[in-house]
C-alpha positions as CSV (number, residue, x, y, z in Angstrom):
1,X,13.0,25.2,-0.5
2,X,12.6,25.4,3.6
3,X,12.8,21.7,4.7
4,X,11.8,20.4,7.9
5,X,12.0,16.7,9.4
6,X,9.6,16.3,11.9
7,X,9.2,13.1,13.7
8,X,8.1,10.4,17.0
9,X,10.7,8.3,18.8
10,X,9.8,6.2,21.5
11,X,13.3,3.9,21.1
12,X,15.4,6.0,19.0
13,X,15.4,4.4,16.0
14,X,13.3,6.7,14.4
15,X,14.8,9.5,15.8
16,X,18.7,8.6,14.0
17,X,17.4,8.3,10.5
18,X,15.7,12.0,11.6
19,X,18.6,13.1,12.6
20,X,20.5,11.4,9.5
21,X,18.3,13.5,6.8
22,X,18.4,16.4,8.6
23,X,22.3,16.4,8.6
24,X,22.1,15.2,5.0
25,X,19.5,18.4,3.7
26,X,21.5,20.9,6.0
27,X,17.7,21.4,7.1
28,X,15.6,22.0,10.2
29,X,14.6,19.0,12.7
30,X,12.0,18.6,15.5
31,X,10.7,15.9,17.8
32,X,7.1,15.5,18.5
33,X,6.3,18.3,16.2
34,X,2.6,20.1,16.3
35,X,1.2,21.7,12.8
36,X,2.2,25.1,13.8
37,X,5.7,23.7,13.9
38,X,5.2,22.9,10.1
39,X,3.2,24.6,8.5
40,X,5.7,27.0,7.1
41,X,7.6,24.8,5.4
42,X,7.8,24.1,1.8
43,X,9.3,20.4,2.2
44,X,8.1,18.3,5.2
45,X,9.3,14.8,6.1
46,X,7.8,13.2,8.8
47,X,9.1,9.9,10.5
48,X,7.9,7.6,13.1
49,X,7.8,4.0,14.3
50,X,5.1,1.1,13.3
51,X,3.5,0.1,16.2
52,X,0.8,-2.8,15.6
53,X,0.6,-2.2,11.9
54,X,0.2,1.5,13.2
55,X,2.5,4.7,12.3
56,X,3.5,6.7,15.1
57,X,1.6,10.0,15.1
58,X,1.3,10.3,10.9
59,X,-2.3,11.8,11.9
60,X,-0.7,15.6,12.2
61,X,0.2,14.7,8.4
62,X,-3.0,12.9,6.8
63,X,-5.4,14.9,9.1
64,X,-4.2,18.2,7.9
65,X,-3.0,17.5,4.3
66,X,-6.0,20.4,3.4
67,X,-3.6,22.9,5.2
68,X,-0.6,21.3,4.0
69,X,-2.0,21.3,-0.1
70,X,0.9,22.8,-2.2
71,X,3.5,21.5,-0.1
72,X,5.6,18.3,-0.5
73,X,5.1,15.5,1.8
74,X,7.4,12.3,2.8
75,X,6.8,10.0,4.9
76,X,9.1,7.4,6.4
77,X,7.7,4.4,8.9
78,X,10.5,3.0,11.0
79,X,10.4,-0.8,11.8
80,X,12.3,-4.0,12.8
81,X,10.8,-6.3,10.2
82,X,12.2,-6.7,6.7
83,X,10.4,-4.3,5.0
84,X,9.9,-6.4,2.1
85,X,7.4,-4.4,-0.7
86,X,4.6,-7.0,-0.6
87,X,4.6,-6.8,3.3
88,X,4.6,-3.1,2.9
89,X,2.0,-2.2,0.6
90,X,-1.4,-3.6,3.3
91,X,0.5,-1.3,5.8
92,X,0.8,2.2,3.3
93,X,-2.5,1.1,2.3
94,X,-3.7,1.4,5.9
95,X,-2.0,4.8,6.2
96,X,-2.8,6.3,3.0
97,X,-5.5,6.7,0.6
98,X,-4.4,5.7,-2.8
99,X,-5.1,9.0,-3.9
100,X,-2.4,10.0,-0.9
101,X,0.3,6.9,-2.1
102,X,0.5,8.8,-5.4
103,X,0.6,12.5,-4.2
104,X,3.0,11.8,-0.8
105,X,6.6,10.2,-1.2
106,X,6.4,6.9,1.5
107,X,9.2,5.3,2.9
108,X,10.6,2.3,5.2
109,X,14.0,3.0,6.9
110,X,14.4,-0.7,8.8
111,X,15.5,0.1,12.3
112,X,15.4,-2.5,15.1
113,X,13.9,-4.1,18.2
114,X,15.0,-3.5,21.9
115,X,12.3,-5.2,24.4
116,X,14.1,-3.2,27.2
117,X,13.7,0.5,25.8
118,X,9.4,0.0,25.0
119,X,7.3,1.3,27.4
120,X,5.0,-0.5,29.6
121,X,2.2,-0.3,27.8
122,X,4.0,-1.7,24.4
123,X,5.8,-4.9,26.7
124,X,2.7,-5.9,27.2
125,X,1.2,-5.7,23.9
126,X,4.7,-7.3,22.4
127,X,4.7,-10.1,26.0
128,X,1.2,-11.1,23.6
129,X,2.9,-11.4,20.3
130,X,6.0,-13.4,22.0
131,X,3.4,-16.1,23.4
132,X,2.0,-16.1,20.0
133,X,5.3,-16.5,18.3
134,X,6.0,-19.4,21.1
135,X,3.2,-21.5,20.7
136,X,3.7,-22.1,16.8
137,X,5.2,-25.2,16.0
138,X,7.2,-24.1,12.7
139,X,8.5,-20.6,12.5
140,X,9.5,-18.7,9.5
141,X,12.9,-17.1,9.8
142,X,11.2,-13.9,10.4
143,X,9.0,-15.2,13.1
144,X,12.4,-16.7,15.1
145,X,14.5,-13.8,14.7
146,X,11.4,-11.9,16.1
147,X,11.5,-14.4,19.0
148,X,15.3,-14.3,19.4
149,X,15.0,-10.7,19.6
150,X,13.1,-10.5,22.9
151,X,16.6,-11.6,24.3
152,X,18.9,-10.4,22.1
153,X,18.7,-6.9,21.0
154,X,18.8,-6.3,17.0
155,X,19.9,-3.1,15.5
156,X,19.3,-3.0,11.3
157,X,19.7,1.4,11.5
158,X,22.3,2.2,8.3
159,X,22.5,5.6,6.8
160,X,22.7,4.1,3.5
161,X,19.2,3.5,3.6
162,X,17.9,6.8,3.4
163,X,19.4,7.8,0.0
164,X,16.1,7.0,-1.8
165,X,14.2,9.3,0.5
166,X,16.7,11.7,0.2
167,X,16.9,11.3,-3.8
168,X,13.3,11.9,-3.7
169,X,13.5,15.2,-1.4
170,X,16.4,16.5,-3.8
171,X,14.0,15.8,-7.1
């Protein structure tokens, strides 16, 4: 089976657990991939960071799934929040039809949160969420290590966590 993992980094968090699979497959790898970059593969895993509930450039997967019929897909979202399953689930649902959840392996590799290394556009839309997170007057412990983030860099990237993608590729 010809494996590729194709994927979007904009802080490099995504970009290791790319690199991580690929290295673990013994497969090929490629940043910021177009279809024709894929389409000849029998296996494709793509990767990229939430953004605003959003997943970073998934649309070359679900808006050509017709061309990519017969071949497996996996997905994996990168993130800085928990990645708890009942937080999850509105997000894949938002992604993918449920017709697509059963047919396309979907993953969350937990990655981290570096206020320095966004672009413009993205402090400002995460300078809005920090006011937000400031002007509540109890927290949850997710909401204050968000906050404490803005400061203080966090890092969650461990190779262990991308065994059960990997167990599913190898299936």
């Amino acid at each position: 089976m010809k494996t590729i993992v194709a994927y979007k980094s904009k802080s490099g968090y995504t970009k290791t657990y790319a690199e991580w699979l690929a290295q673990e497959l013994g497969c090929d790898i490629k940043e910021n991939a177009e279809l024709s970059d894929i389409i000849g593969y029998d296996t494709i895993i793509y990767g990229g960071g939430m953004y605003a509930g959003g997943f970073n450039g998934v649309k070359l997967i679900t808006k050509n799934l017709d061309k990519l019929s017969g071949k497996k897909i996996v997905l994996f979202a990168v993130g800085s929040n928990p990645g708890r399953e009942h937080e999850m689930q509105p997000f894949w649902e938002k992604v993918l039809t449920a017709e697509q959840q059963k047919q396309i392996g979907h993953f969350y590799l937990r990655g981290g949160f570096d206020f320095s290394k966004l672009t413009a556009g993205d402090k400002i839309l995460m300078k809005m969420l920090k006011v937000r997170l400031q002007k509540l007057k109890e927290r949850t412990e997710d909401e204050q290590g968000m906050l404490d983030a803005y400061d203080t860099p966090v890092d969650f990237r461990d190779k262990d966590n991308i065994k059960p993608l990997i167990d599913f590729v190898l299936q």
